[in-house]
C-alpha positions in Angstrom: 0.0 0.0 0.0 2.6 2.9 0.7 3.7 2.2 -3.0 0.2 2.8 -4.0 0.2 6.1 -2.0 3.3 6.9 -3.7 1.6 7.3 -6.9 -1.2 8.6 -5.6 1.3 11.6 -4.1 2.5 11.2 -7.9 -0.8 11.9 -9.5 -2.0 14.8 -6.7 1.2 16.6 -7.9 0.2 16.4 -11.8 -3.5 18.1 -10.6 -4.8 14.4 -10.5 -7.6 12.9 -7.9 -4.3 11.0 -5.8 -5.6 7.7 -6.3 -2.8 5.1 -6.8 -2.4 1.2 -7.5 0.0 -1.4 -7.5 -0.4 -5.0 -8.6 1.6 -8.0 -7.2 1.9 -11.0 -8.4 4.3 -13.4 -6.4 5.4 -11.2 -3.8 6.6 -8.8 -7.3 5.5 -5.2 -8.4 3.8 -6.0 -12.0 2.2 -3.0 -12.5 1.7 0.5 -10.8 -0.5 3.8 -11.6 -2.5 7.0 -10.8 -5.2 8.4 -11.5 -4.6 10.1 -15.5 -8.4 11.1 -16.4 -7.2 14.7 -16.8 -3.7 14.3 -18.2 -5.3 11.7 -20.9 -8.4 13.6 -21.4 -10.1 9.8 -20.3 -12.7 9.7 -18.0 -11.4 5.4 -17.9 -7.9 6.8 -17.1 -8.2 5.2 -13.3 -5.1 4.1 -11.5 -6.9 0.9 -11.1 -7.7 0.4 -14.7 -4.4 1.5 -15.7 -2.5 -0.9 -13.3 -5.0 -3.5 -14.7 -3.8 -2.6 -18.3 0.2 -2.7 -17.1 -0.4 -5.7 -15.7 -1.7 -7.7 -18.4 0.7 -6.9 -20.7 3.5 -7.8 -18.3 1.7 -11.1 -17.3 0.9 -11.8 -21.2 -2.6 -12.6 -20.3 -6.0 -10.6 -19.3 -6.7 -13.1 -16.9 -4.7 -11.8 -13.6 -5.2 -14.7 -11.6 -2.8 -14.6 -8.7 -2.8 -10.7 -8.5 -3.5 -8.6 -5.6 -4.2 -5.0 -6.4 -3.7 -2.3 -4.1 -5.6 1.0 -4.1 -5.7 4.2 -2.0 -9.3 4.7 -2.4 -12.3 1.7 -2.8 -12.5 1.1 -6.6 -15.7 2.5 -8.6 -18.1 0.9 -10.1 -16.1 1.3 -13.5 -12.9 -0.4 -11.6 -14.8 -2.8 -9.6 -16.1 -4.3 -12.3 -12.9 -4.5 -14.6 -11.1 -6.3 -11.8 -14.1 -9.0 -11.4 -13.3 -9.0 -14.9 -9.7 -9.9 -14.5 -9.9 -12.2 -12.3 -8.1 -10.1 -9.7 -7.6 -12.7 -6.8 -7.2 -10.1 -4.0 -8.3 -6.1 -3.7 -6.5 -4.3 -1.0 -7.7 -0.8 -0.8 -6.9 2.5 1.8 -9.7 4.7 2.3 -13.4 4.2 2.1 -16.1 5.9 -0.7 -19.1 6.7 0.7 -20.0 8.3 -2.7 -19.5 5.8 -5.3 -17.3 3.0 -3.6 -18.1 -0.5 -4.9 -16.6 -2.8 -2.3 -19.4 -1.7 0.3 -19.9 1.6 0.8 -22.2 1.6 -2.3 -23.1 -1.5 -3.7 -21.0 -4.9 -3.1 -20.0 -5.3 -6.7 -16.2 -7.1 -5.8 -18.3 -9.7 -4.3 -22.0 -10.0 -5.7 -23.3 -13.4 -5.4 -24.2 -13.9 -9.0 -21.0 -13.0 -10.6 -18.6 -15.6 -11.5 -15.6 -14.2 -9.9 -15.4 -12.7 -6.5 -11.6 -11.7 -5.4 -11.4 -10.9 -1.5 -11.7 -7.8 -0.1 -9.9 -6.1 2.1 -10.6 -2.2 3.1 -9.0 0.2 5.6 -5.4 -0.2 5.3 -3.5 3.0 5.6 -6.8 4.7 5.2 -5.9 7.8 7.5 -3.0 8.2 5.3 -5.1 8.0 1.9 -7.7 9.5 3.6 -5.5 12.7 4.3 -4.3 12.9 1.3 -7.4 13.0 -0.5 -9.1 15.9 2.0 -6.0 18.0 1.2 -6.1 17.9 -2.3 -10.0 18.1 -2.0 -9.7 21.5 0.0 -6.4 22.8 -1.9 -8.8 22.7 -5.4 -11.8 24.7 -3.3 -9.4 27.4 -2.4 -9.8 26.6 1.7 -6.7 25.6 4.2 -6.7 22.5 5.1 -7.8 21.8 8.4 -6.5 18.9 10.8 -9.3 17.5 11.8 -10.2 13.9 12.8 -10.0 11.2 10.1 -13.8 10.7 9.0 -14.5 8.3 5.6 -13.8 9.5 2.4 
């Protein structure tokens, strides 16, 4: 996870949402991203999707069996959906999304009972940290200080 919020710090510094994503396979780095939508002009340009794209090519297959992605922030529908797709084993994500988060917060997409692959889930880790980083940038772009105030979900 801190390598995912290493991008994310990456993609906060090019203007970006700071969502990162790392995918291992094998205790090995495959894959990492952040967020591109506005650098690419494409609203798919997630760090999820993007790590999902890296990570195919390097393991010569869509299917990512094997593969734990990390995330800073629980995927979207959009992502959720493209790592049932890729049969992601694991999803390790940092801060919640009460707004459009797909692991829970929403709608239980990662692990709805009639899809054919469900990869485990596992939220929370380093979420104050992803959580932070998000708020910041969040208040930095509507002109206001940041304030340090207790962590709350994202």
């Amino acid at each position: 996870m801190e390598l995912a919020l290493a991008e994310a710090r990456l993609a906060a510094e090019a203007g970006e949402v700071p969502v990162g994503a790392v995918v291992v396979r094998n205790g090995e780095v495959i894959a990492r991203a952040s967020n591109r939508s506005i650098r690419d002009q494409d609203a798919t340009a997630h760090a999820e999707s993007l790590a999902i794209r890296e990570a195919s090519r390097a393991a010569g297959s869509w299917r990512l069996e094997g593969c734990t992605l990390y995330v800073t922030l629980e995927p979207c529908a959009m992502c959720a959906g493209a790592l049932v797709l890729a049969r992601v084993d694991r999803v390790v994500f940092a801060a919640w999304d009460p707004k459009a988060g797909m692991a829970g917060s929403v709608v239980d997409l990662l692990r709805h009972p009639r899809l054919n692959h469900r990869p485990e889930v596992q939220g929370g880790v380093l979420a104050e940290e992803a959580g932070t980083l998000l708020r910041e940038f969040f208040a930095a772009r509507r002109g206001r200080d940041f304030v340090d105030t207790p962590p709350r979900p994202i």
